[in-house]
N, C-alpha and C positions, 0 to 999 in steps of 0.2 A: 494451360487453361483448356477447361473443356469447351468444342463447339457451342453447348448449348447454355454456358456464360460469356460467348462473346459480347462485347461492349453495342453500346446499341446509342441513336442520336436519334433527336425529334426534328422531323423538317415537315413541312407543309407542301400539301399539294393536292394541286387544284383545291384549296380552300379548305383541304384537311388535314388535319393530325397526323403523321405517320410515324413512326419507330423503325428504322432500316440502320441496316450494319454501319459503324464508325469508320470513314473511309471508301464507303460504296462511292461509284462514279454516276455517271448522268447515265452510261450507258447500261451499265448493272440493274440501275434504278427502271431503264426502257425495259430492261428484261424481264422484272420481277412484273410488268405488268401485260409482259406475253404480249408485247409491241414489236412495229416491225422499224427500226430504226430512218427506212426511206421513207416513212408515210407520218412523222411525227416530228412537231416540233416543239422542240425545248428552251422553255424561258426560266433562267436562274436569274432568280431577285432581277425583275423588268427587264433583263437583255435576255435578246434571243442566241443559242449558244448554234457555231453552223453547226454542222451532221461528224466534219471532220475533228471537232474536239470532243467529242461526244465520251472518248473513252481516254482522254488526258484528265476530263475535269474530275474533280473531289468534291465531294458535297460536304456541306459544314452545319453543325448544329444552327438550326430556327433558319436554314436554307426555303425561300420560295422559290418551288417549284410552280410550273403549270405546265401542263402536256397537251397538245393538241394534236389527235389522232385523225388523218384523214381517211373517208370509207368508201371509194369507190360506187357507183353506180347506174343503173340505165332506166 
């Protein structure tokens, strides 16, 4: 199969649509949004996931996500 037929799923997050790779993890999914993993937190369908499973978990088609990014400042 070529790259650019990989299989693809729909999950939600933060309140939207998305299409990401069949089998992406929470942590893959922190990467595609150019996140830094110590500064965000991750809620799969209402539980918050800790930091250490972050690249165990599998995300599953119509998965709710919610990411919340903290931003430092003075």
């Amino acid at each position: 199969m070529k790259d650019s037929l990989l299989a693809t799923m729909t999950i939600w997050v933060n309140g939207n649509k998305r299409e990401v790779p069949q089998g992406i993890t929470a942590e893959e999914l922190i990467e595609q949004f150019k996140l830094r993993k110590k500064s965000v937190v991750f809620e799969l369908n209402h539980k918050v996931l800790d930091r250490e499973s972050f690249a165990a978990i599998r995300l599953k088609e119509n998965d709710t996500v919610e990411l919340v990014h903290f931003v430092g400042g003075g």
